[in-house]
C-alpha positions as CSV (number, residue, x, y, z in Angstrom):
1,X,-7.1,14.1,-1.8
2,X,-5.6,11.9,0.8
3,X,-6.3,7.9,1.6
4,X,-5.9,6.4,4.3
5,X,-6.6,2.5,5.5
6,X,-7.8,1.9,8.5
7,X,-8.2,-0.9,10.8
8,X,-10.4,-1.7,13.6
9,X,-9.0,-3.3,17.0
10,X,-10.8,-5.1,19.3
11,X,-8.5,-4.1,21.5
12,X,-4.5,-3.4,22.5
13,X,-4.6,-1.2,19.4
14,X,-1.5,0.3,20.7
15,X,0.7,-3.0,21.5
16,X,-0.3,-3.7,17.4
17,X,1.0,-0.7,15.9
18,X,3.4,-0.1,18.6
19,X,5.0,-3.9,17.0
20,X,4.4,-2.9,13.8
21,X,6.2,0.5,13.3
22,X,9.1,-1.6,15.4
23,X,9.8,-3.6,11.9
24,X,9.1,-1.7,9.1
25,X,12.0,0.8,8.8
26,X,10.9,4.1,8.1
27,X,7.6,3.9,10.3
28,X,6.2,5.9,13.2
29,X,3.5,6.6,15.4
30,X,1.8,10.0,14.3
31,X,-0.9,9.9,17.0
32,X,-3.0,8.1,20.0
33,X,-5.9,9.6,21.4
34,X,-8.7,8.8,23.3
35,X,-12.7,10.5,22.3
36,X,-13.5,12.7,24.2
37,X,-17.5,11.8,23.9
38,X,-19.6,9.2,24.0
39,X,-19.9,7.0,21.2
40,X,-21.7,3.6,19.9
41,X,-18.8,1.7,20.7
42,X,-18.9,2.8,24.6
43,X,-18.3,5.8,27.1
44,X,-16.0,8.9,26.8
45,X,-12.0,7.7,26.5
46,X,-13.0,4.2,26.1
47,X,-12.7,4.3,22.3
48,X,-9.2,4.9,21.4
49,X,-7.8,6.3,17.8
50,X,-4.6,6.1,16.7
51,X,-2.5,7.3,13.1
52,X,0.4,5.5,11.8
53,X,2.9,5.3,9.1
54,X,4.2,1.9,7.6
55,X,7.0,2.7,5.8
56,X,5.2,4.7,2.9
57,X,1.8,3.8,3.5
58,X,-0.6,5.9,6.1
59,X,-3.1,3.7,8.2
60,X,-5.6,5.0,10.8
61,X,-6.6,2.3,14.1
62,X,-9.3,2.3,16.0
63,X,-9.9,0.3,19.7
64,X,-13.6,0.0,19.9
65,X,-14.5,-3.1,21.3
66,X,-15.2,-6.2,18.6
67,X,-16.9,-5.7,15.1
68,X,-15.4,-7.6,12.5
69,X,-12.6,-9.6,12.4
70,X,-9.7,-9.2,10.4
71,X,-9.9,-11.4,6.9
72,X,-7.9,-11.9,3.9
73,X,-10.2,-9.4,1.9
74,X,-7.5,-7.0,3.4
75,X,-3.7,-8.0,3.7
76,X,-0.9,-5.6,4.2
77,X,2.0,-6.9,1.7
78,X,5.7,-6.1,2.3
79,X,8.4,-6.7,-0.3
80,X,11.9,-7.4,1.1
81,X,15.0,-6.9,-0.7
82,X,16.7,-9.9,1.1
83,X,16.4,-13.2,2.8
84,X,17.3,-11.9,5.9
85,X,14.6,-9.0,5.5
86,X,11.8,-11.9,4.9
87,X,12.9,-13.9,7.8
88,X,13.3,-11.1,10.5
89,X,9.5,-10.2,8.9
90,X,8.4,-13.9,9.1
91,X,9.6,-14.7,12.2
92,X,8.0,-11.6,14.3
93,X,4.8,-11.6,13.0
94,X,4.6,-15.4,12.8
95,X,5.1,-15.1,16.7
96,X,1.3,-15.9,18.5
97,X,0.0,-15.8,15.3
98,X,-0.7,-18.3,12.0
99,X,1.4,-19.5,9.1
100,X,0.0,-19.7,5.6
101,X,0.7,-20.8,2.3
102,X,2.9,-19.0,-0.8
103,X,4.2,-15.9,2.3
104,X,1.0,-15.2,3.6
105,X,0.6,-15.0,7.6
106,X,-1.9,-13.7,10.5
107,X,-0.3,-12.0,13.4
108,X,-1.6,-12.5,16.8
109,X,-4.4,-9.7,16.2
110,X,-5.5,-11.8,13.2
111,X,-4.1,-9.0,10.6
112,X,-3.2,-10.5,7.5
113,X,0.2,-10.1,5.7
114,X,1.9,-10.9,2.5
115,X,5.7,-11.2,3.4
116,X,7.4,-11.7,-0.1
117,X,11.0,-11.0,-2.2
118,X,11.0,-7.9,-4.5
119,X,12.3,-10.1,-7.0
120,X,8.9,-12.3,-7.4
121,X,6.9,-9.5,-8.8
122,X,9.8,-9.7,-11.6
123,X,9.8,-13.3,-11.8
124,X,6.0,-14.0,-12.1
125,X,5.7,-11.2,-15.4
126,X,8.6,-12.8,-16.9
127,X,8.1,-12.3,-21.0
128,X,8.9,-16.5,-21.1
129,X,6.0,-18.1,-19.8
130,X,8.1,-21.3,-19.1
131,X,10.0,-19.6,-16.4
132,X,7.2,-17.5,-14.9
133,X,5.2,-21.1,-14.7
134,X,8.3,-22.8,-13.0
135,X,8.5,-19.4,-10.5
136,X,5.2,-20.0,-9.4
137,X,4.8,-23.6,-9.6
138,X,7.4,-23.3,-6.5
139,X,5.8,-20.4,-4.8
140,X,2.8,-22.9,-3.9
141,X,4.6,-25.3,-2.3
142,X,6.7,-22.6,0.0
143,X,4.9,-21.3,3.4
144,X,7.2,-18.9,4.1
145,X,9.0,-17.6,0.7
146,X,12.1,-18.9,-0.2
147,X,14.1,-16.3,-2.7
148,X,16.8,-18.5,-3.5
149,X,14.7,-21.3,-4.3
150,X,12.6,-19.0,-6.3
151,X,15.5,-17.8,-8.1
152,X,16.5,-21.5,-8.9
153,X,12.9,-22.4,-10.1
154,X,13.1,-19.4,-12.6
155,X,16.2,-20.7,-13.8
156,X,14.9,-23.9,-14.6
């Protein structure tokens, strides 16, 4: 059995996964192709398909014209290792797109990401309560995630 997300593009389907593979280490472009028939969504090779690989994850795209709109009912979530990971992350995708609270963000296509630390998973399931509480106590005041800060909030 295999799964596979996929996502629907109003359009530049490619430009979006083209940008995406470009910042996730260990991601590629499997394959783009147009159908070759008709379809609901418009004439022969104007629907496009594409397969893609986020680091370990596998993700279909198609470019058929609008349908729904991305929402936060589906968010792809990336755990850095490192500051520097989550602000190289941040900082690209934030670029044409929106900023939200505790590391969430839409990029420019309106795809919604969770750009977070490793290390919080850890810190939120704690055993003390005290410290978990203090971890995310500062996670909602943080847009973009600040490990250090979480690390000092844990520490009390």
């Amino acid at each position: 059995m295999r799964v596979t997300q996929n996502l629907w593009y109003e359009k530049d389907m490619e430009a979006a996964i083209g940008f995406y593979t470009s910042l996730i280490p260990g991601s590629s472009i499997d394959s783009v192709s147009s159908m070759p028939t008709d379809s609901p969504s418009g004439p022969a090779g104007s629907v496009k398909v594409a397969t893609f690989t986020l680091g370990d994850q596998r993700y279909m795209a198609i470019e058929a014209g609008p349908l729904d709109a991305f929402n936060h009912s589906f968010s792809i979530m990336v755990e850095c290792d490192t500051q520097a990971e989550i602000d190289r992350l941040w900082d690209a995708l934030r670029d044409g797109g929106q900023v939200e609270q505790c590391g969430w963000l839409k990029d420019r296509w309106g795809l919604s990401w969770q750009i977070a630390p490793k290390r919080l998973g850890e810190l939120m399931n704690d055993p003390d309560r005290a410290r978990a509480k203090r971890v995310a106590e500062a996670m909602l005041t943080m847009v973009k995630l600040d490990l250090a800060a979480l690390e000092k909030a844990a520490a009390g």
